[in-house]
Every structure is written in structure tokens, then in C-alpha cells.
C-alpha positions as CSV (number, residue, x, y, z in Angstrom):
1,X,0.0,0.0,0.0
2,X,2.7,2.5,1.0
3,X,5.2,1.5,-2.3
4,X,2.0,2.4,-3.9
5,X,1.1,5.2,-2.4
6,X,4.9,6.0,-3.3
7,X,4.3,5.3,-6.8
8,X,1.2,8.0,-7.0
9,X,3.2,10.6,-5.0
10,X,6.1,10.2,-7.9
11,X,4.0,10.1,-10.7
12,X,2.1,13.1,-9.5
13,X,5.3,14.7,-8.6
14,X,7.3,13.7,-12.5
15,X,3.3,15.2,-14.1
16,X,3.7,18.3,-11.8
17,X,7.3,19.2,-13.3
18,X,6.3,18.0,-17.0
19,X,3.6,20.5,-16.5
20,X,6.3,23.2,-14.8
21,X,8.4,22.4,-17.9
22,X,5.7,22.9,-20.6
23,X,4.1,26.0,-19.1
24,X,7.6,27.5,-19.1
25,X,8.2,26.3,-22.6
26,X,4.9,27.9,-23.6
27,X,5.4,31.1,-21.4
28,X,8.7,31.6,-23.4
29,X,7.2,30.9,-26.6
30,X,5.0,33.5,-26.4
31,X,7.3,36.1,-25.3
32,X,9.2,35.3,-27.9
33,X,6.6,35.5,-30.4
34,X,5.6,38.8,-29.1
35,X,8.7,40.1,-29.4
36,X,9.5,39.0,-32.8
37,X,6.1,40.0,-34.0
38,X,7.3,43.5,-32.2
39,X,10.4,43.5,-33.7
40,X,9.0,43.0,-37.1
41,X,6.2,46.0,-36.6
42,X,9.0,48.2,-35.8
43,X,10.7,47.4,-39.0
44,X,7.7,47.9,-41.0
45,X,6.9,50.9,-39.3
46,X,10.7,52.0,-39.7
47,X,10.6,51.1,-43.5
48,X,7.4,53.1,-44.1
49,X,9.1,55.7,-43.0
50,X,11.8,56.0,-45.1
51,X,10.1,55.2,-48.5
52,X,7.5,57.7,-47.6
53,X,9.2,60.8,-45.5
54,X,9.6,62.4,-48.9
55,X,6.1,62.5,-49.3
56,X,5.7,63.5,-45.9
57,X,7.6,66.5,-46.3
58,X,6.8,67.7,-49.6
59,X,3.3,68.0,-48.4
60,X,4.3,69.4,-45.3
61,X,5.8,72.6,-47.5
62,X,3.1,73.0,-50.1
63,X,-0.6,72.4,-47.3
64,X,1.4,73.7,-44.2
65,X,0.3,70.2,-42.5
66,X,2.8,68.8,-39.8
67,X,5.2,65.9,-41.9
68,X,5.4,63.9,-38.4
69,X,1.2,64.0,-38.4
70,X,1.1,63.3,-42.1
71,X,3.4,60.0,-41.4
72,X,2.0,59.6,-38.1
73,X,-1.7,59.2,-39.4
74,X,-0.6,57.2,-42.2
75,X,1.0,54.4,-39.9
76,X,-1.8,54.2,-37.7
77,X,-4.7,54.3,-40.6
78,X,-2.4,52.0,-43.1
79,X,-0.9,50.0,-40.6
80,X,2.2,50.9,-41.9
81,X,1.1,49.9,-45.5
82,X,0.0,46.3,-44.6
83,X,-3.8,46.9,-44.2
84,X,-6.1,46.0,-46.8
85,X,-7.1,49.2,-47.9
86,X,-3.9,50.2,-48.3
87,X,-2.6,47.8,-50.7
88,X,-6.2,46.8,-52.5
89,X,-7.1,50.5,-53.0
90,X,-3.5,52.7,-52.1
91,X,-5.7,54.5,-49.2
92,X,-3.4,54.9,-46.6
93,X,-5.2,57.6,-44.5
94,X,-8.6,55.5,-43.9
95,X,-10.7,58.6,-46.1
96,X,-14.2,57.6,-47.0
97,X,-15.9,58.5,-49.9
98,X,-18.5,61.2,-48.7
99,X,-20.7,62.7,-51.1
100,X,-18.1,64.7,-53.0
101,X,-16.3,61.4,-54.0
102,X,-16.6,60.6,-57.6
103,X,-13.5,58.4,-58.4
104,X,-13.7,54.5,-57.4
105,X,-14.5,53.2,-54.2
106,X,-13.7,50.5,-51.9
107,X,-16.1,48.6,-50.1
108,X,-15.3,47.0,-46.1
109,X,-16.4,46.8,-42.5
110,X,-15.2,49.5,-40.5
111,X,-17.6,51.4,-38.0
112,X,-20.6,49.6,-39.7
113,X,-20.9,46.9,-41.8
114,X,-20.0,47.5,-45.9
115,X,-18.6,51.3,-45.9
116,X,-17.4,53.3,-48.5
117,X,-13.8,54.1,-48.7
118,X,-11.8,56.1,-51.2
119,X,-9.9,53.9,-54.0
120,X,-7.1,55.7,-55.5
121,X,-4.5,55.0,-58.5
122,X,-1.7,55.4,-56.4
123,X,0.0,56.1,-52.6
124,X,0.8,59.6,-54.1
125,X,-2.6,60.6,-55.2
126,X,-3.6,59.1,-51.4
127,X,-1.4,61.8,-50.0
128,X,-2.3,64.7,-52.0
129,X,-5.9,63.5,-51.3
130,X,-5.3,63.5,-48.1
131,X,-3.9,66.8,-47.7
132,X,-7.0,68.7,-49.8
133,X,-8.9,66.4,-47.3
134,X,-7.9,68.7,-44.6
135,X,-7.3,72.1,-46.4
136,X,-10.4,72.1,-48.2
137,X,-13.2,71.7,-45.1
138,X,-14.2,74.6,-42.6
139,X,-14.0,71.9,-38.9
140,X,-10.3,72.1,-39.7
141,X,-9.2,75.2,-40.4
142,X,-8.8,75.9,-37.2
143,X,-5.9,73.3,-37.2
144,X,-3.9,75.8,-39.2
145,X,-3.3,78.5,-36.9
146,X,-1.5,76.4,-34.8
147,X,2.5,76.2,-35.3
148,X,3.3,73.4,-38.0
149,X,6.2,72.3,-35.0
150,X,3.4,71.9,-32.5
151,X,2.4,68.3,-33.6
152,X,0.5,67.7,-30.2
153,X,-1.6,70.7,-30.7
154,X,-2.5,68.8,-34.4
155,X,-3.2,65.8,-32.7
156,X,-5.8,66.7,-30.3
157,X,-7.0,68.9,-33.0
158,X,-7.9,66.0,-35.2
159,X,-9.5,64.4,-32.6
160,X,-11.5,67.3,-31.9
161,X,-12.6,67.8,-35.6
162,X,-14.0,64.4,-35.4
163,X,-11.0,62.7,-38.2
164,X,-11.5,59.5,-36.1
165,X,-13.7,58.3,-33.3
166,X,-11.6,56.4,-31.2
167,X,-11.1,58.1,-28.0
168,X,-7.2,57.6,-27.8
169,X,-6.6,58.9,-31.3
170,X,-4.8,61.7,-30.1
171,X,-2.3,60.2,-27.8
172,X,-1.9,56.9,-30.2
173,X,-0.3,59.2,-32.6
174,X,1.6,61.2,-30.5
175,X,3.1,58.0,-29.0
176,X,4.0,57.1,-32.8
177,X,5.7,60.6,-33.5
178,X,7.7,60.6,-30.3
179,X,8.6,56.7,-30.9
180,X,9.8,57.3,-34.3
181,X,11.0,60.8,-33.6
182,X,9.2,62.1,-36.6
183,X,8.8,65.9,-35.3
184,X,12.3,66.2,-36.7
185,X,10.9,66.6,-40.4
186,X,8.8,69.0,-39.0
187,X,11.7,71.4,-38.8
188,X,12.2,70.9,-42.6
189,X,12.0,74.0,-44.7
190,X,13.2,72.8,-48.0
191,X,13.0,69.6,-49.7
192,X,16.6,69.5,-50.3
193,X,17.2,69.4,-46.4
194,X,16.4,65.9,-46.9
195,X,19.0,65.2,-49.1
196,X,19.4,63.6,-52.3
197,X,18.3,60.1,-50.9
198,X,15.1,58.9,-53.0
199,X,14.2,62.1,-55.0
200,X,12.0,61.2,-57.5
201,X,12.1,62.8,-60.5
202,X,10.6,62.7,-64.3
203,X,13.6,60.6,-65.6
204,X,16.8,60.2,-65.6
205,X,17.7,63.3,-68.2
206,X,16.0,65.8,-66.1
207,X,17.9,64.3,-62.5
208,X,21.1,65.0,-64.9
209,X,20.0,68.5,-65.7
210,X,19.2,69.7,-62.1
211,X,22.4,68.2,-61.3
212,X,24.3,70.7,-64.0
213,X,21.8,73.5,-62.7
214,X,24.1,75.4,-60.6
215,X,23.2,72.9,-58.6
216,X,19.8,74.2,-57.3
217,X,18.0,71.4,-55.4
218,X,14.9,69.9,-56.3
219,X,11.0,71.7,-55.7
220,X,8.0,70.9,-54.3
221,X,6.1,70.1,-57.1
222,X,6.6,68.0,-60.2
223,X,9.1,68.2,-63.2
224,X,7.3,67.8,-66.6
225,X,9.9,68.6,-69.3
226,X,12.5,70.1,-70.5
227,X,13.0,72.8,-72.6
228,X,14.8,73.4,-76.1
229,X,17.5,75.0,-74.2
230,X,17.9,72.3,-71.4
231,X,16.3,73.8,-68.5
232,X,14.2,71.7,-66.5
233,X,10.2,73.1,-66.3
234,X,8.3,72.2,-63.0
235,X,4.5,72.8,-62.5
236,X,2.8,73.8,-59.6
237,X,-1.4,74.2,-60.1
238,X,-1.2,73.6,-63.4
239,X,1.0,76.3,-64.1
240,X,4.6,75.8,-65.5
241,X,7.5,78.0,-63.9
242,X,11.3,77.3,-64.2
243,X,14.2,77.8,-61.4
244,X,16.3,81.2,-62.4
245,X,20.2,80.5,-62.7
246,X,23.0,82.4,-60.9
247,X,23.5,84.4,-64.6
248,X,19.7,84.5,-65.2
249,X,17.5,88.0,-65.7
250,X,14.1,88.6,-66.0
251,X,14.7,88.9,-70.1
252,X,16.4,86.1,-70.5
253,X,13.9,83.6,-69.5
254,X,11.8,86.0,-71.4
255,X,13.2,85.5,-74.5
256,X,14.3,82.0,-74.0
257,X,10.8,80.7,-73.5
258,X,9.6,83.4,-76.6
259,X,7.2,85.7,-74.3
260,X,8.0,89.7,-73.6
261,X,10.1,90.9,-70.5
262,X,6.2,92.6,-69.4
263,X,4.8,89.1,-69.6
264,X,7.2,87.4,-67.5
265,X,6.9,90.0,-65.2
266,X,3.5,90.3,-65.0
267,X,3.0,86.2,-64.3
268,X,5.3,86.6,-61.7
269,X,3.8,89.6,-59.9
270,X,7.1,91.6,-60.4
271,X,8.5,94.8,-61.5
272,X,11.4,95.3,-63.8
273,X,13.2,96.5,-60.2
274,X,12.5,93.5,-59.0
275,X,15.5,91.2,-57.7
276,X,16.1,87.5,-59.2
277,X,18.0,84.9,-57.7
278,X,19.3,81.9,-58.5
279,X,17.0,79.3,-57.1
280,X,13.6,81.4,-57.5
281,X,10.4,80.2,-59.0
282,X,9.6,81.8,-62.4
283,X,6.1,81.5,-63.7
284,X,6.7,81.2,-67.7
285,X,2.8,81.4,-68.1
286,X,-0.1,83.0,-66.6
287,X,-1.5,82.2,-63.1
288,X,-4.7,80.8,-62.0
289,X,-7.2,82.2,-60.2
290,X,-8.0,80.0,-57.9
291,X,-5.9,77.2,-55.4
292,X,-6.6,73.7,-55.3
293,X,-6.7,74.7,-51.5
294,X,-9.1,76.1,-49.8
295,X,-7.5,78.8,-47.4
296,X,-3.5,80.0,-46.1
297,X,-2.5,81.1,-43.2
298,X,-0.5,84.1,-43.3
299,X,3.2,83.6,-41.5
300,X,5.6,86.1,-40.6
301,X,6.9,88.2,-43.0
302,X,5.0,86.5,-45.9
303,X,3.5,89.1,-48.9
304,X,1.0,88.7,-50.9
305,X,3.7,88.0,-53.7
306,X,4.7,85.4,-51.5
307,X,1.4,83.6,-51.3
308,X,0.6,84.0,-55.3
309,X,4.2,82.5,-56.2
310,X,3.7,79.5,-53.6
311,X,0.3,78.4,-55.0
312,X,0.3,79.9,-58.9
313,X,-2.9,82.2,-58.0
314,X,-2.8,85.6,-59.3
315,X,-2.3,88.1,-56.9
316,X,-5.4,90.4,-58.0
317,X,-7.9,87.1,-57.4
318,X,-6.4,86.4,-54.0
319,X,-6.6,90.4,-52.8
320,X,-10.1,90.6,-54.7
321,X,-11.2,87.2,-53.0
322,X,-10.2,88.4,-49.1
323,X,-11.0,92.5,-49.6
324,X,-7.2,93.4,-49.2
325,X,-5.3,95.9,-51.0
326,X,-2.1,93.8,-52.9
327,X,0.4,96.1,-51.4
328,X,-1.2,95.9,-47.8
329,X,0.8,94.7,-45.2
330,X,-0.5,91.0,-44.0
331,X,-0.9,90.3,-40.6
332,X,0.9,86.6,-39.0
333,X,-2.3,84.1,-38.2
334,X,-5.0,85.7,-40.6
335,X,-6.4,83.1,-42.9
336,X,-6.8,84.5,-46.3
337,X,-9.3,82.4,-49.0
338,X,-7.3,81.0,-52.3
339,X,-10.4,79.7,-53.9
């Protein structure tokens, strides 16, 4: 009786450490899963951000939206490029069609069962989407008077404007900015601050003829062409301009591109006194009169020669548009319409 008694007690006491043995197995298993699977989201999160800081930035300079809440919201809403939407319809900021959407949609569960999301013909169009998403609708305009360095302001701000519902948006994406250390591109003024790495251009002639440029750095818009006499032609609204050279003059783009000194002048809101330096946008055509955004906030120091040269509006439509004179002096926070 007491051998097997014995017997029991061992057997209960080898199943007792098996079962010590597994759990601990498991228990490690599982850590280490979660920590690969961790390790693996950084990466992804890492690589995102470096194929699309670019991006980031370049709408950061032309909407006056924070890069680190740009790349911020798009890791959160694409999961880092991995979710569904973002690689069956290249929506990477969770948009959904509302009634001004005409393009393609996407259909999936979200909120509610079978919702509309935008579908879009590529990541770029996703971003510039995006970024007339927010510039084009009165609940965020507010957003813009707050400092484009001030990327917790913007968080809370989205939140507020009702951009997503969860209750934590706000600090989830703060979390991801301060993680990554993404308020550093806020501090970007210039696109060529990010160095040559990844610029994207038209093709391979025009990154050889910026290159013999003087070498003036790449825009913020798009390069198109290039013309008869080898300079590179960008276009911004629709409108095409050119980058002056160090020897350049108001007459000779002029006459290179086959339009009067009065003309050139006259696109670019200038006056024959009027200084050109090398790296400045010349208009080589007329102006439009309206933005694809809908308002600017005025910064320091900015003219209203400033504002038409950033988004190709003419100068008379945007002083027309906000009841200004165009030689009055703007004041630093006051929003002025562009469409």
C-alpha cells in the first residue's frame, strides 16, 4: 500500500514538473513571439518611414500640414502599409468616400458593416488627397493657426474635428511621433534638407540637368519637361515656372521661353526693379485664379507675392477674393481664401 502510495506521489510529482516544464516552454514561446512579431512592426513601421518621408515632407511645405502627423496618421490608418485598404485600393489615410467622391471606391467593415472608402490609383494621389482632405473643409481650419512644430496641438486637434472616433486617437499618434522621432521633419523647410536620398524625378535626363543647374535642389512640385534649351520646367497648379540660374535675368527667361520681359513679369507679380536669384520660381505662363486649396494662413513676414508664387494664384484674385489691398501689409495668423 505504501510503495503504492509512493508510486502515486512520484507520478504526481514527474506530471507536476512535466507540466512546470511545458508551461515554461509555452510562457517563453510567447514572449518570444511577441517580441518577434514586435520587432517585425517596428521594422515595418521603420521602412514606411523612409520610402515615404519624402512625401511627408513635400506635403508638409506646399498644405502647411505637420510631416510627423502626415506619417504619423498614415502608420496608424495603413498599418504601416499592410492593411487591406492600403494595398487593394492605395488609401493609406482611412478617407471615405463622402458625397463629394466621384472616383472608385472600396467597399469593407469598419464602424458599420459595408462602408465606403476612397480607392485611388496610387499612394501619391492618397497623400495629396489627403492633404486637400484637410485644407479644403471649414471643422479644420482651425488646425492651421497652430504652429506646424506643435504636432501635439494637431493631434488633439484632429481628434477634436472628429478625423476618427476612437477616443485615444490623439495620444496613439503622439506615441508614434515621439517613438519614431518624426517631429524632426517638421523642422524641414526645403526639400533639399532631406537630401538627395530617393528624390524622385521625371527621368533620368531631367535628374542629370538639375544636377548641371548650378546645382539648385529639387521643388515641391513636379518636373514635366524640358526645354529646347535644357532647363528643366516644373508645374505647380497647373502652371509651369522654371528655377532662375545664378547668370539669369528677367529677359532672358523672357526671350528663351519666346514671351515679352512685361509678360514674365507680369506672371510673376514683379516689376522690372525686382531682384532675381538663383533658385527662385519663375512662372513662364499665366496664373490661375483660384488654389486647389481652400485657405492659407498668413506667417511672418509673408506678402502677398509670396502667397501667389507658392500656390500659382494671381495676386489680384487672391486680394479681390479676401477685400485686401495687394500692397497691404498681412498680418501673421489671418487666414486669407485662395479659392
Amino acid at each position: 500500500m505504501q510503495l503504492e502510495e509512493k508510486k502515486i506521489d512520484y507520478f504526481c510529482l514527474e506530471s507536476i514538473i512535466q507540466n512546470s516544464i511545458m508551461h515554461k516552454t509555452i510562457s517563453a514561446l510567447l514572449v518570444f513571439l511577441f517580441l518577434t512579431t514586435s520587432l517585425q512592426s517596428q521594422d515595418l513601421k521603420k521602412q514606411y518611414i523612409e520610402k515615404h518621408k519624402r512625401d511627408a515632407v513635400k506635403k508638409m511645405i506646399e498644405y502647411r500640414i505637420p510631416a510627423s502627423i502626415i506619417l504619423a496618421q498614415a502608420i496608424l490608418e495603413s498599418g504601416a502599409g499592410q492593411s487591406s485598404l492600403a494595398k487593394n485600393a492605395n488609401n493609406h489615410f482611412g478617407i471615405k468616400c463622402h458625397k463629394t467622391w466621384n472616383g472608385k471606391t472600396y467597399i469593407m467593415d469598419d464602424d458599420t458593416k459595408d462602408e465606403c472608402f476612397r480607392d485611388y490609383k496610387s499612394v501619391d494621389q492618397s497623400y495629396k488627397d489627403y492633404a486637400l482632405f484637410l485644407t479644403g473643409r471649414d471643422r479644420y481650419a482651425f488646425l492651421f493657426e497652430y504652429k506646424i512644430t506643435d504636432y501635439k496641438k494637431w493631434a488633439h486637434g484632429l481628434k477634436k474635428a472628429g478625423y476618427a472616433t476612437n477616443p485615444k486617437y490623439a495620444s496613439i499618434l503622439i506615441k508614434i511621433i515621439e517613438d519614431y522621432n518624426l517631429n524632426r521633419f517638421d523642422k524641414i523647410k526645403h526639400m533639399r534638407d532631406l537630401g538627395s536620398e530617393n528624390t524622385s524625378m521625371a527621368n533620368t535626363n531631367i535628374r542629370s540637368n538639375l544636377s548641371n543647374n548650378n546645382n539648385i535642389g529639387t521643388q515641391d512640385f513636379h518636373p514635366i519637361s524640358i526645354s529646347e534649351t535644357n532647363r528643366v520646367i516644373y508645374e505647380n497648379n497647373g502652371v509651369q515656372y522654371v528655377l532662375a540660374l545664378k547668370q539669369d535675368s528677367w529677359k532672358i527667361i523672357a526671350d528663351e521661353f519666346g514671351k515679352y520681359t512685361k509678360q514674365i513679369l507680369d506672371y510673376n507679380a514683379a516689376s522690372r526693379r525686382s531682384d532675381l536669384h538663383a533658385g527662385d520660381r519663375v512662372y513662364i505662363e499665366k496664373k490661375n485664379k483660384k488654389a486647389e486649396i481652400m485657405y492659407h494662413i498668413v506667417q511672418a513676414g509673408e506678402t502677398l507675392q509670396d502667397i501667389s508664387q507658392r500656390y500659382a494664384v494671381r495676386t489680384n484674385s487672391i486680394s479681390k477674393r479676401n477685400n485686401i489691398k495687394r500692397k497691404q501689409e498681412l498680418i501673421p495668423g489671418q487666414r486669407l481664401k485662395l479659392r
